[in-house]
VEXSE-851991 format. One line per 4 residues: their letters; for each residue x negated, z, y negated of N, C-alpha, C. Coordinates in pm, whole numbers, plus 50000, padded with zeros to 5 digits. Layout:
# VEXSE-851991
A) X:Z:Y:X:Z:Y:X:Z:Y | ... .
END
This chain:
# VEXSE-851991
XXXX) 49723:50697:47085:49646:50589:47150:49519:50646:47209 | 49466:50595:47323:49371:50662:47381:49251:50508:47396 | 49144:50530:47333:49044:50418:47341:48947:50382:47395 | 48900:50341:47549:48787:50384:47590:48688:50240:47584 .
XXXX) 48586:50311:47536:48480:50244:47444:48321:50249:47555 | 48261:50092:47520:48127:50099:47613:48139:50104:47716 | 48237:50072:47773:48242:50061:47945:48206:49893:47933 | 48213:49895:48099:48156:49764:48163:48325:49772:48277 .
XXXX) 48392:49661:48224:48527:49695:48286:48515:49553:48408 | 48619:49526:48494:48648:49407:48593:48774:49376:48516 | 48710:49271:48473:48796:49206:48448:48803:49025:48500 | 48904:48997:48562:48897:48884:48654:48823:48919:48798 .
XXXX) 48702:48840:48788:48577:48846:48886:48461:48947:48858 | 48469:48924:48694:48303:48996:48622:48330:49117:48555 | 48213:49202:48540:48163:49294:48459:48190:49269:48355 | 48248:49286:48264:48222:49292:48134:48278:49424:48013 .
XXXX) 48139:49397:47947:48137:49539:47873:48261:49481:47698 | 48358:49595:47736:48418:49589:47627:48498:49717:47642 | 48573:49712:47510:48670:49813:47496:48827:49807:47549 | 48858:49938:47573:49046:49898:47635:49128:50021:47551 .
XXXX) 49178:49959:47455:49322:50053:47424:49413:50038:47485 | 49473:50174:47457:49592:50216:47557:49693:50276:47451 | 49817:50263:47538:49912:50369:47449:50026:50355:47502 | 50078:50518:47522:50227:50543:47605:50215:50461:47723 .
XXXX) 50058:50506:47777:50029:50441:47961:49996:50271:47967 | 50005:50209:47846:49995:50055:47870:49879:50010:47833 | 49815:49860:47863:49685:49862:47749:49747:49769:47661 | 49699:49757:47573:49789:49717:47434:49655:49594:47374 .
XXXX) 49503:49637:47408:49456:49580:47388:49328:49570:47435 | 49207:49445:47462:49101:49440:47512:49062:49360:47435 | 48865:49407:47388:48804:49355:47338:48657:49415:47281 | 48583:49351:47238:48442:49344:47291:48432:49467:47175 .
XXXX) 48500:49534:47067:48483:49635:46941:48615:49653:46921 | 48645:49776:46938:48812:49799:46867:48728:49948:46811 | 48812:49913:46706:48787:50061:46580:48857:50168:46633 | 48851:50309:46629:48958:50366:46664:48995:50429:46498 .
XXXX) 49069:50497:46465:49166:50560:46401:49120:50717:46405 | 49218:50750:46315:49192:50917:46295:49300:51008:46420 | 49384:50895:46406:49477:50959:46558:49436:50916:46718 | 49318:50804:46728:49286:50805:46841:49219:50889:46922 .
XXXX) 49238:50909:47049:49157:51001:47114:49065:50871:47201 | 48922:50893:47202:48795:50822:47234:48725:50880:47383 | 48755:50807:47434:48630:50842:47528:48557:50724:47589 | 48447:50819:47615:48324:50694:47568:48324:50675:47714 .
XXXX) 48321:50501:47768:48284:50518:47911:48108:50450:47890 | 48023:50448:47813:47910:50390:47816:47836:50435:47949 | 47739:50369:47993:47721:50336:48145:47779:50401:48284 | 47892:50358:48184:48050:50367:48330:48072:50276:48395 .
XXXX) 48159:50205:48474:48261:50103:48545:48357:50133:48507 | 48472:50030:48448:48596:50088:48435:48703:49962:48549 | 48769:50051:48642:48814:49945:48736:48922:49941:48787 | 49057:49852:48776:49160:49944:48835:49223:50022:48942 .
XXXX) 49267:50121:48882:49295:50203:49013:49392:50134:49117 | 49322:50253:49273:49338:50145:49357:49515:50224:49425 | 49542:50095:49524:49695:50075:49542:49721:50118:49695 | 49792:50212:49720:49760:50312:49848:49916:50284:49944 .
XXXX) 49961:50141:49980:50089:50142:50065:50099:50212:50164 | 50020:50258:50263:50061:50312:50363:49966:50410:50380 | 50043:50568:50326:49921:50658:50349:50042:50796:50410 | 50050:50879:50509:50066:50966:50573:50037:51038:50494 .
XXXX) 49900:51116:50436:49877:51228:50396:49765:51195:50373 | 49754:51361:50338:49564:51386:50287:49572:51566:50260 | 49455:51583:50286:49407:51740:50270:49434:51806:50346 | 49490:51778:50411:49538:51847:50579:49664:51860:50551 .
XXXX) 49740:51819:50508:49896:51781:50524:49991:51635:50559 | 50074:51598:50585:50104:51499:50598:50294:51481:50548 | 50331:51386:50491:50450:51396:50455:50587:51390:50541 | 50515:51406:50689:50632:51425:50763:50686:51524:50757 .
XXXX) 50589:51639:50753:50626:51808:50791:50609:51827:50628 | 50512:51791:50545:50481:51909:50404:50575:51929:50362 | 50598:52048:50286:50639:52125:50168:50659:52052:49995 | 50713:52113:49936:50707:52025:49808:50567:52082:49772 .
XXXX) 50478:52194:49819:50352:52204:49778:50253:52153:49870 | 50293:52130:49950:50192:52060:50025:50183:51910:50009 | 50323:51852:49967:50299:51703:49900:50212:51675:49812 | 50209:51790:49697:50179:51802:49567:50017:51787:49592 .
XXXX) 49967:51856:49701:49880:51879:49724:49761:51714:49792 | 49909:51655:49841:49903:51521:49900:49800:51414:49791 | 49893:51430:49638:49878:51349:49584:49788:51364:49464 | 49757:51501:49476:49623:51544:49358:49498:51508:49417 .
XXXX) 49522:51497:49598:49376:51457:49669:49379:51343:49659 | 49510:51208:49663:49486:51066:49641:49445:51023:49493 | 49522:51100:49359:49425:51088:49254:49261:51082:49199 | 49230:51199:49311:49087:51263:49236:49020:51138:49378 .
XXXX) 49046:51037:49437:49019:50986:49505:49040:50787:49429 | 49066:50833:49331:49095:50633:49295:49239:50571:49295 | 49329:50666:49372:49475:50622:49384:49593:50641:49274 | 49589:50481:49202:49732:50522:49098:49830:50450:49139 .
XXXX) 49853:50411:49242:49966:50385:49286:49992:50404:49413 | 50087:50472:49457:50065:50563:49617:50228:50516:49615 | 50231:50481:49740:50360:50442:49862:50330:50562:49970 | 50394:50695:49948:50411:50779:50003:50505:50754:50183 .
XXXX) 50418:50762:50317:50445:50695:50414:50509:50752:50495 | 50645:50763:50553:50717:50830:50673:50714:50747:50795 | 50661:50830:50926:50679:50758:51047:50789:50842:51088 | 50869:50751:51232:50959:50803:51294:51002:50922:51347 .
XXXX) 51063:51010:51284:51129:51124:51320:51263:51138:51343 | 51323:51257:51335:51471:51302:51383:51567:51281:51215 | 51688:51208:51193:51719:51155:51138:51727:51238:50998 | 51801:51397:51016:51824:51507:50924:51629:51548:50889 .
XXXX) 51579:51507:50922:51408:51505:50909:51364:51439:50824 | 51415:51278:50829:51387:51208:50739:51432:51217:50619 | 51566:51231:50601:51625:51239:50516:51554:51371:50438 | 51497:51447:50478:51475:51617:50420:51364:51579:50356 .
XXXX) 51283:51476:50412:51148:51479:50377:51167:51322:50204 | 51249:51271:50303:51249:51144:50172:51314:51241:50077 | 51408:51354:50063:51442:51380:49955:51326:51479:49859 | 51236:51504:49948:51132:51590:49909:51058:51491:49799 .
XXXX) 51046:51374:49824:50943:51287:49814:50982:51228:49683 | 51138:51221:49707:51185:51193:49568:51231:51251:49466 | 51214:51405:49458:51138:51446:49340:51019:51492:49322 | 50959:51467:49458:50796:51482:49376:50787:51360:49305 .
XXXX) 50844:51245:49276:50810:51157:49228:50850:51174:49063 | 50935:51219:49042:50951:51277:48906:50864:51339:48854 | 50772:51399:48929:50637:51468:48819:50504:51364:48855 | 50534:51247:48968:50381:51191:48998:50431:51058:48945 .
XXXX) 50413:50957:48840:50466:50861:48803:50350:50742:48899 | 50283:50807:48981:50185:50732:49094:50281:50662:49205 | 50374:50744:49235:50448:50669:49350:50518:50618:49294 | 50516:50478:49340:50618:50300:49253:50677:50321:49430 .
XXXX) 50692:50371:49525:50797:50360:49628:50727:50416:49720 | 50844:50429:49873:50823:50473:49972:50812:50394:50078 | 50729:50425:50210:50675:50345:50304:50761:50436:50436 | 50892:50381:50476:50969:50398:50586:50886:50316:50651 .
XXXX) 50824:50389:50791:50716:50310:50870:50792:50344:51007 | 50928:50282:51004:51009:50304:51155:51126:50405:51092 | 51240:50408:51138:51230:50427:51311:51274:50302:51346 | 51313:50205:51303:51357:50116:51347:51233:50002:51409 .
XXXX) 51189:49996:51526:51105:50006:51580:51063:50056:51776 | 51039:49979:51812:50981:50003:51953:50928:50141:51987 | 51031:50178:52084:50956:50337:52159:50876:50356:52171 | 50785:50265:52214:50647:50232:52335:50543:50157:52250 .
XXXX) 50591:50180:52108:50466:50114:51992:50434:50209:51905 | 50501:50354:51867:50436:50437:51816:50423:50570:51827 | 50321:50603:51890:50224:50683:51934:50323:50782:52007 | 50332:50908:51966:50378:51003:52013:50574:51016:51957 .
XXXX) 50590:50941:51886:50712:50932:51833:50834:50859:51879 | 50826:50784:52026:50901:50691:52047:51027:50740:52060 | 51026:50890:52136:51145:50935:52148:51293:50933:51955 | 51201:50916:51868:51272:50878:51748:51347:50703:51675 .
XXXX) 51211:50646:51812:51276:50448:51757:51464:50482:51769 | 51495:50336:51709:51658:50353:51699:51610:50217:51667 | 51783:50147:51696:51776:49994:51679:51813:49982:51522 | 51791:49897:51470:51825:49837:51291:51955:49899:51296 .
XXXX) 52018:49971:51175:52103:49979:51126:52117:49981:50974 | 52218:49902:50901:52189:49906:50744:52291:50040:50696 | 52363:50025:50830:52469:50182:50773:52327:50301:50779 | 52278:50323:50855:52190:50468:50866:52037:50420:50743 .
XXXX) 52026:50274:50731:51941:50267:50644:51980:50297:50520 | 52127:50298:50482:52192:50333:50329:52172:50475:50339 | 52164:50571:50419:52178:50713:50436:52032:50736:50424 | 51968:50661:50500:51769:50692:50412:51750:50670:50235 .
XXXX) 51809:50549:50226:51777:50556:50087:51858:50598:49996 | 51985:50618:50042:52055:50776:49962:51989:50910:49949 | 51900:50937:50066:51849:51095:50033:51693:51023:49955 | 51658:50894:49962:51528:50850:49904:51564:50834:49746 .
XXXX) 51704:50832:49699:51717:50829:49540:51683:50654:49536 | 51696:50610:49666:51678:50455:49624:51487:50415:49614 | 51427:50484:49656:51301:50462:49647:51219:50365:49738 | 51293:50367:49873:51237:50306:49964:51218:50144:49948 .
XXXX) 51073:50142:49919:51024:49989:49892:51001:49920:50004 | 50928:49953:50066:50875:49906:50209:50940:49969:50318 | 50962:49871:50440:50980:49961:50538:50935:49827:50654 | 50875:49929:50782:50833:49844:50890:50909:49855:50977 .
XXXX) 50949:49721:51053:51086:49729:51139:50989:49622:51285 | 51021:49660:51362:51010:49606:51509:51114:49451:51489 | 51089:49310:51508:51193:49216:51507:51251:49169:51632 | 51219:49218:51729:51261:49180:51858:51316:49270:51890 .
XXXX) 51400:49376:51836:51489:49462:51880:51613:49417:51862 | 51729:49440:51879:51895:49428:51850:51947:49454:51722 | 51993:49359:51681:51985:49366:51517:51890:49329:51414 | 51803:49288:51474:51665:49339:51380:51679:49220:51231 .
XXXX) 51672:49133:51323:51655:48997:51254:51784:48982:51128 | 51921:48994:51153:51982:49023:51065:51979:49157:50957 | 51941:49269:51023:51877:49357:50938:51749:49309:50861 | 51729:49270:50846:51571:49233:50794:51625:49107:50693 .
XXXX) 51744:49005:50742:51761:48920:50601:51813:49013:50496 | 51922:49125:50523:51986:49204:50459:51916:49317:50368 | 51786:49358:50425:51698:49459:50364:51634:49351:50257 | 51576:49237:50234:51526:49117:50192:51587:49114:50093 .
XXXX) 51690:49061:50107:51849:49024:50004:51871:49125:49932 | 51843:49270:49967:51824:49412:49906:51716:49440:49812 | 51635:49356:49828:51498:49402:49756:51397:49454:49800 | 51414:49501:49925:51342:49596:50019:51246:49476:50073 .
XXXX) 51114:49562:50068:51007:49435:50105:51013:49511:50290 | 51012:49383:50393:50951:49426:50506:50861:49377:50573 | 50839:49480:50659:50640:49438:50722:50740:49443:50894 | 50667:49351:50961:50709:49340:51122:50574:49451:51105 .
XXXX) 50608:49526:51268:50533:49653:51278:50578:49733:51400 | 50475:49825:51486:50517:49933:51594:50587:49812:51714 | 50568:49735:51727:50659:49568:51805:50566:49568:51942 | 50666:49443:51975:50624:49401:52105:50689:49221:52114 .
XXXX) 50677:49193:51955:50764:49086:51940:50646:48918:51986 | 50707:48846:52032:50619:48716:52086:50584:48659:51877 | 50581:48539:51924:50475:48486:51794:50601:48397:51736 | 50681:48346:51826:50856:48293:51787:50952:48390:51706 .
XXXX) 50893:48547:51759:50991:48631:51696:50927:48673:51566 | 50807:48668:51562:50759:48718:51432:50794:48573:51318 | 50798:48441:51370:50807:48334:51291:50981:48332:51233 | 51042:48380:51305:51187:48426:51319:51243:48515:51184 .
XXXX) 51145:48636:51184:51134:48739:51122:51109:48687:50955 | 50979:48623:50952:50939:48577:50863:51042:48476:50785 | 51109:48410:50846:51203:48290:50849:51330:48438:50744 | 51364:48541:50788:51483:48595:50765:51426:48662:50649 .
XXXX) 51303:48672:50598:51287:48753:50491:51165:48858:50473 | 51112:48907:50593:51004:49001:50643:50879:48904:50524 | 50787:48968:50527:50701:48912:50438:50520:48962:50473 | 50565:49050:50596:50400:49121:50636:50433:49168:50764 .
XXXX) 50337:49196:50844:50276:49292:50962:50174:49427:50913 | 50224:49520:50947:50186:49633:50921:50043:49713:51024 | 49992:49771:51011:49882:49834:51073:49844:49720:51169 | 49800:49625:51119:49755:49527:51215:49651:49552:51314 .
XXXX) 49690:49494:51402:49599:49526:51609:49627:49668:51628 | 49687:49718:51602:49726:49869:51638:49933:49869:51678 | 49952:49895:51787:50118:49941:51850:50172:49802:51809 | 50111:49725:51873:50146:49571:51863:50089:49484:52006 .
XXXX) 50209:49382:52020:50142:49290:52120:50042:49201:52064 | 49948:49200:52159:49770:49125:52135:49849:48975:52160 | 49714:48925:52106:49699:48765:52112:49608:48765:52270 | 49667:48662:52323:49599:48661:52456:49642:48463:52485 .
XXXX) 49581:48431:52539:49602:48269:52581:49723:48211:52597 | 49831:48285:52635:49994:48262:52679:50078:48253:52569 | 50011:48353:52462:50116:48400:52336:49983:48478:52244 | 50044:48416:52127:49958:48458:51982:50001:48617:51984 .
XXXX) 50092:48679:52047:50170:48793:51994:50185:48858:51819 | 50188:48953:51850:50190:48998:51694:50073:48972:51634 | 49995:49046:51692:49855:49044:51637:49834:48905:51594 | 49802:48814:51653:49739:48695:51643:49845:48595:51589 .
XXXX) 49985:48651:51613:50073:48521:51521:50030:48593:51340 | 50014:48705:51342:49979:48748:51175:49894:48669:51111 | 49809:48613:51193:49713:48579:51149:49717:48405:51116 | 49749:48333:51183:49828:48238:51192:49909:48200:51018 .
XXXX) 50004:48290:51108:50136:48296:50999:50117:48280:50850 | 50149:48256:50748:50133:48285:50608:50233:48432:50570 | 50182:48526:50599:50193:48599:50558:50107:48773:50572 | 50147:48866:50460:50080:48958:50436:50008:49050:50553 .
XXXX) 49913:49093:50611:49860:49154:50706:49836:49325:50634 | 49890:49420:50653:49839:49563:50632:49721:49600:50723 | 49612:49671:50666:49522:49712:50767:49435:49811:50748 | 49394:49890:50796:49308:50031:50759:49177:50027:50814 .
XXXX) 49102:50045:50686:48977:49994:50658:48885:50125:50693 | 48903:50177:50825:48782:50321:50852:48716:50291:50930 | 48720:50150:50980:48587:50089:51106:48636:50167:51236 | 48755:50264:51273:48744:50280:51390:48918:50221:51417 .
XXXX) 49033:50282:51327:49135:50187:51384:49129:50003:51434 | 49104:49988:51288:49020:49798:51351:48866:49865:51303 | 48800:49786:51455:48638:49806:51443:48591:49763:51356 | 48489:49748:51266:48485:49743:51152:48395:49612:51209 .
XXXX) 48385:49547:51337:48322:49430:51357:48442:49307:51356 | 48559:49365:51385:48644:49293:51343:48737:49261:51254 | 48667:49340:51137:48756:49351:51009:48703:49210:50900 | 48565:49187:50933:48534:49043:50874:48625:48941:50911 .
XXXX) 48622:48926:51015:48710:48792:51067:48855:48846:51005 | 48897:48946:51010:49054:48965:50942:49059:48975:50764 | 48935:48956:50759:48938:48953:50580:48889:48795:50525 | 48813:48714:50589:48798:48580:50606:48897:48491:50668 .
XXXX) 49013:48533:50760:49109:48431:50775:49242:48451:50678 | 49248:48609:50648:49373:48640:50594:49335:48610:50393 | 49195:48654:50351:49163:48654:50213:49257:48730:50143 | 49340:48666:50071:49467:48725:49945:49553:48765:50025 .
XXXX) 49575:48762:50136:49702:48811:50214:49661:48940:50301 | 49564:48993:50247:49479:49078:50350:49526:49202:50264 | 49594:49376:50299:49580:49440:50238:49527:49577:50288 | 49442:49618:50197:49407:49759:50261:49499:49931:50212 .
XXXX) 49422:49975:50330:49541:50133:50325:49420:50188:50365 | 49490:50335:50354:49396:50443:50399:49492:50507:50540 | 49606:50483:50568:49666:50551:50688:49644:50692:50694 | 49590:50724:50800:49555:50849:50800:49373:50865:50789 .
XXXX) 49315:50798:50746:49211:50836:50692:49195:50860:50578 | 49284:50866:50503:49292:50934:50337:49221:50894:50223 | 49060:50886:50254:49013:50857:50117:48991:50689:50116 | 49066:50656:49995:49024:50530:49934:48893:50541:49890 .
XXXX) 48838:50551:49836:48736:50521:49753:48664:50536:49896 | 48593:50589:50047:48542:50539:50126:48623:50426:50192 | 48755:50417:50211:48790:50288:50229:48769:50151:50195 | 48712:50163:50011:48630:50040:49931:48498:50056:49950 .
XXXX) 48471:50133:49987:48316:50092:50015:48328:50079:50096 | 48381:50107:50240:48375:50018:50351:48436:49846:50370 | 48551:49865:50274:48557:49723:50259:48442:49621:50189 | 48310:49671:50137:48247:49598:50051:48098:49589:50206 .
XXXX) 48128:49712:50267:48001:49737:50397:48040:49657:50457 | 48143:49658:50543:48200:49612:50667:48201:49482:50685 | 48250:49403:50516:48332:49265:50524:48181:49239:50446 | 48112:49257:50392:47952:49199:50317:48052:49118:50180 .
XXXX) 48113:49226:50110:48169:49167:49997:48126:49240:49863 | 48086:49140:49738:48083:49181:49667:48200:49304:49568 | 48157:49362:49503:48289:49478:49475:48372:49446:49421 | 48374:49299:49332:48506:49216:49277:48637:49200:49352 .
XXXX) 48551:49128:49452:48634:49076:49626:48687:49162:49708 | 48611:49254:49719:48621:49419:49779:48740:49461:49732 | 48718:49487:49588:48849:49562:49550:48985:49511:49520 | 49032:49387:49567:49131:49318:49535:49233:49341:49672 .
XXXX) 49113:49396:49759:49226:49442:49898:49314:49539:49892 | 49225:49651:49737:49291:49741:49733:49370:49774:49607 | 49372:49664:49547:49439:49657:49378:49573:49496:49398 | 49466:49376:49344:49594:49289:49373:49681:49253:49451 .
XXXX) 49615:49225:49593:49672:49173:49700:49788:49315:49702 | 49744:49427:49727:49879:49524:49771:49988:49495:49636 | 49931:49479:49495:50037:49457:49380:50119:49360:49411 | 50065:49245:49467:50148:49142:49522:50227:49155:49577 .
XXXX) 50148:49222:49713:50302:49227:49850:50395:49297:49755 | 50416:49376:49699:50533:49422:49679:50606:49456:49564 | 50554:49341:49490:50618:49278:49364:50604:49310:49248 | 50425:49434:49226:50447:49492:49086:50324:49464:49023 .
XXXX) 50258:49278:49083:50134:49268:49014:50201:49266:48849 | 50299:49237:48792:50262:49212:48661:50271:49323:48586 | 50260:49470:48679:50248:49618:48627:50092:49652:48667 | 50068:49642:48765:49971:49697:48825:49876:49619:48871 .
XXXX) 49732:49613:48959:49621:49551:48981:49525:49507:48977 | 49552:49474:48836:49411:49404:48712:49425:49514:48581 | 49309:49498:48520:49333:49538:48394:49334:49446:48306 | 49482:49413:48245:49518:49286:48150:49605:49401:48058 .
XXXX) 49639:49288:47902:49681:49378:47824:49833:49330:47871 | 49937:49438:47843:50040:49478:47903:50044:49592:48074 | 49957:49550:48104:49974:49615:48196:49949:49787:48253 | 49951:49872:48316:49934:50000:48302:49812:50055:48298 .
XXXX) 49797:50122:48246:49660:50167:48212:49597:50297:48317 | 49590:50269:48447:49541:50321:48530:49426:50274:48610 | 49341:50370:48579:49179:50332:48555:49091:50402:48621 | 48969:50352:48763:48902:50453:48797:48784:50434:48692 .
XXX) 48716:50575:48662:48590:50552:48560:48453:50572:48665 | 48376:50458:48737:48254:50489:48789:48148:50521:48714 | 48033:50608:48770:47908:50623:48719:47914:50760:48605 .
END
């Protein structure tokens, strides 16, 4: 059992100073004095923060690697920089490449996951998806297929949690009840879909929009498009909190209309922990509120608040220690 004592933990909304046992990764128990034992190991968090670690869906890389191209050491390398950074739960992110690519890299991914018990799944971010919505990769979009999607998550060991699909492509919409019906959470994303097709989408099972105002049709007077039907819509918005993908003048208004449905990533800006403090700069939020963009709300979208998000007893005992 591992006991950490004199911290000032979040729990709910507030600060409060108490103790958290743990054991075999769970907390087992919270409270204002727990004794430890001759077999406990103690560490003292006295004028610490103890807060939970934060929840990283859509991250490319970090340290100067990225998981399209890395190595099994350069992954490794991926995910010791999202640790020592606040991240215990990482959705390791693939954008659109060449098919024997993907597959090479998801199988990479899925046994680094055997030594990182951090990644709870993988973030297929395309290819299924609009040419002309992501970046330099279009030459890789392909229309929905669940036959070539069984061949991703055959070399993924079944890992693939998330994946972002374009809904106004051929197939899409029936792919997307079928990925749903699968378990597979999806984000509309990389699109060019009207505000009918995203309601469409949503209707078949989709449950979010991914990198929101970025390789998406704008809201403009004619049509909400992607952008602006997300917002609308009841459902989940992904968004990367570095003030220059969304300006960080318009990240208030996307954290005040969306609230609990709002989630943050690091994309390719990597560090969380400046990602929460910009969510606390940017949006003028206290660090309770702040950090729920990057703990519950992502536990939510994708089904593992009653593992992860808060620190409650049962749940995993992954913990940043401030101060």
């Amino acid at each position: 059992m591992i006991l950490y004592k004199n911290g000032r933990a979040l729990i709910g909304d507030r600060l409060v100073k108490t103790d958290i046992a743990a054991n075999h990764g769970r907390i087992i128990e919270i409270a204002p004095e727990i004794v430890a034992d001759e077999q406990t190991e103690v560490v003292d968090c006295a004028n610490r923060y103890i807060l939970p670690a934060l929840v990283d869906l859509c991250s490319y890389g970090a340290a100067g690697y990225d998981f399209n191209t890395a190595d099994a050491d350069g992954m490794k390398k991926i995910m010791e920089y999202y640790i020592a950074h606040g991240v215990g739960t990482v959705f390791p992110t693939l954008k659109p490449d060449a098919d024997d690519k993907l597959c090479a890299q998801l199988a990479l991914i899925a046994a680094l996951a055997k030594d990182y018990p951090e990644i709870k799944g993988i973030h297929l971010d395309g290819p299924f998806v609009s040419p002309d919505c992501c970046d330099s990769r279009g030459q890789f979009a392909q229309k929905p297929s669940m036959d070539k999607f069984l061949t991703y998550q055959k070399a993924a060991e079944g890992k693939i949690k998330l994946m972002t699909v374009a809904p106004e492509l051929d197939d899409a919409l029936a792919f997307i009840s079928e990925a749903a019906d699968s378990k597979v959470i999806i984000s509309a994303g990389r699109s060019n879909a009207d505000f009918e097709t995203l309601k469409k989408a949503l209707k078949a099972g989709a449950k979010g929009v991914t990198d929101w105002g970025n390789g998406m049709s704008a809201l403009s007077r004619k049509d909400l498009g992607l952008a602006g039907g997300a917002l609308l819509a009841d459902c989940y918005c992904i968004a990367v909190f570095d003030g220059t993908r969304v300006d960080k003048s318009v990240l208030p208004l996307l954290q005040k209309v969306k609230g609990d449905k709002l989630v943050a990533v690091t994309g390719d800006s990597n560090d969380a922990y400046q990602g929460l403090a910009n969510t606390v700069t940017f949006c003028n939020l206290p660090l309770y509120d702040a950090i729920k963009l990057w703990t519950v709300n992502p536990a939510k979208f994708v089904g593992l608040s009653d593992l992860i998000g808060t620190i409650q007893v049962n749940k995993h005992a992954d913990f940043i220690l401030f101060g």
